[in-house]
C-alpha positions, 0 to 999 in steps of 0.5 A: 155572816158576811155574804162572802162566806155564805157564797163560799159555804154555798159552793162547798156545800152545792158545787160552785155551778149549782149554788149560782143557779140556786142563787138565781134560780130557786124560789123560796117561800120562806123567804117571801118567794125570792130567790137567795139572790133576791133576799140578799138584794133586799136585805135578809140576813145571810144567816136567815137565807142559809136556814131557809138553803138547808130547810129546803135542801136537807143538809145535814146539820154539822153542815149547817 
């Protein structure tokens, strides 16, 4: 998945506002406590960061 759709998939899914700060702002243990920001800086597949999103945040899986 290009980086353009996961952050398209993360406004839809969280609102533009609130998926920036997620992105930011959110520390994810399973992605070795970075933020989506800093997994995607290191090179952890989108698909890979958009699991761990919907893991942590319940959504429901015909939005995943």
């Amino acid at each position: 998945m290009r980086i353009t759709v996961f952050r398209k998939m993360m406004a839809d899914e969280f609102g533009e506002i609130r998926a920036d700060v997620l992105a930011r702002d959110h520390v994810f243990g399973v992605l070795g406590g970075r933020t989506v920001d800093q997994a995607l800086e290191a090179g952890v597949p989108t698909k890979e960061i958009w699991r761990a999103v919907c893991d942590a945040f319940e959504v429901p899986p015909d939005r995943r």
